[in-house]
N, C-alpha and C positions, 0 to 999 in steps of 0.2 A: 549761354555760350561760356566755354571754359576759360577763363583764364589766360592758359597757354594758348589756346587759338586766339584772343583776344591781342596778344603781345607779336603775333606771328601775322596776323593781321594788318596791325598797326605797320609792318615792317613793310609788309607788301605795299601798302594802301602810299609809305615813301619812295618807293619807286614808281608807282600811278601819278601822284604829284609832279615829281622830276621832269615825267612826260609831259605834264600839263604847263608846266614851267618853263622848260626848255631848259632845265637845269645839268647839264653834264655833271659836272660835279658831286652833287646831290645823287643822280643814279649812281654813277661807278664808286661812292662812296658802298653804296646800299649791296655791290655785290663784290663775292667772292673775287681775289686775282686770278684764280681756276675757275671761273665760271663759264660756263657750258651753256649756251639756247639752242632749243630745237624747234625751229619754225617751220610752216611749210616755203619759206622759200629757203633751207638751207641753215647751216650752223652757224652762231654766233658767238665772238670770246666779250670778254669784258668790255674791250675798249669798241668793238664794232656796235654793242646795245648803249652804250654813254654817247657813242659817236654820234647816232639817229639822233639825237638833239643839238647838234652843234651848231645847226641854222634857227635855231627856237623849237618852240610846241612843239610837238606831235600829235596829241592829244585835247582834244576839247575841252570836254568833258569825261566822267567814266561811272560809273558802277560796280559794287562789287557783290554776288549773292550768291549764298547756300554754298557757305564755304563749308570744308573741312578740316580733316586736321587728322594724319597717320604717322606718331611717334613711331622713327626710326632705331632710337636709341637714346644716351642719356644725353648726348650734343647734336643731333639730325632730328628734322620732323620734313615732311611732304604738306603741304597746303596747296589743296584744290578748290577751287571757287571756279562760280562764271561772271565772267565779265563784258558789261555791256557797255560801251562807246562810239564815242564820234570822234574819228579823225579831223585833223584841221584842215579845212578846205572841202569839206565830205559835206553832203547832205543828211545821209542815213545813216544809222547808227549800227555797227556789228556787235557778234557777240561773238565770244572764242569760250572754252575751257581751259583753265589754266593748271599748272603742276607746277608748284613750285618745291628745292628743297632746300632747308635754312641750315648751317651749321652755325652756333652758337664760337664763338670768337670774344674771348674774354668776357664781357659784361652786358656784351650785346650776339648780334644775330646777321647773318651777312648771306645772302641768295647765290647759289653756288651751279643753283641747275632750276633750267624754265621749260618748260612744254609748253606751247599753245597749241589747242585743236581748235578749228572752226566748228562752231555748232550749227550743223546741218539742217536744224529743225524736224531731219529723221530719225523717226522713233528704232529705238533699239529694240528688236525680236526676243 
């Protein structure tokens, strides 16, 4: 694993925390003030993805696998991975694919745009 995906990772992997945590904070730290989510139930700004934690957890547990990593330029990268978890209060665990993209912000890295897909378990043609 490179490096940069290693450090882009790491970035993700504290906004997975925050969930786990029920950190506000900690996530709206971790993203862009332009941040953009695109879920299936509709778009997200910054403060409505920090806000999901304002009553605690959301997040159990989670998993992160068979990430990637597609250099945008010398400040953007995309990181896709799938992730597997459990909501709090859930029995069974989902899995989504994720998009994420990171603009680098002084000395660090800040999550500016998220995609989740639900993974269907059906296979692509």
């Amino acid at each position: 694993m490179s490096g940069f995906l290693e450090e882009l990772l790491a970035c993700e992997t504290r906004v997975w925390e925050a969930l786990v945590a029920g950190d506000c904070e900690a996530d709206a730290a971790a993203l862009g003030v332009d941040f953009l989510g695109v879920y299936p139930d509709g778009f997200a700004g910054r403060d409505a993805h920090s806000g999901q934690v304002s009553q605690g957890p959301t997040v159990a547990r989670y998993r992160l696998s068979e990430a990637r990593l597609l250099p945008l330029g010398p400040d953007h990268a995309l990181l896709a991975y799938r992730a597997t978890y459990l909501r709090v209060g859930r029995a069974a665990e989902e899995e989504m694919f994720v998009s994420s993209i990171w603009r680098r912000e002084g000395t660090g890295w800040v999550n500016v745009f998220s995609q989740d897909t639900l993974a269907t378990g059906i296979p692509v043609p």
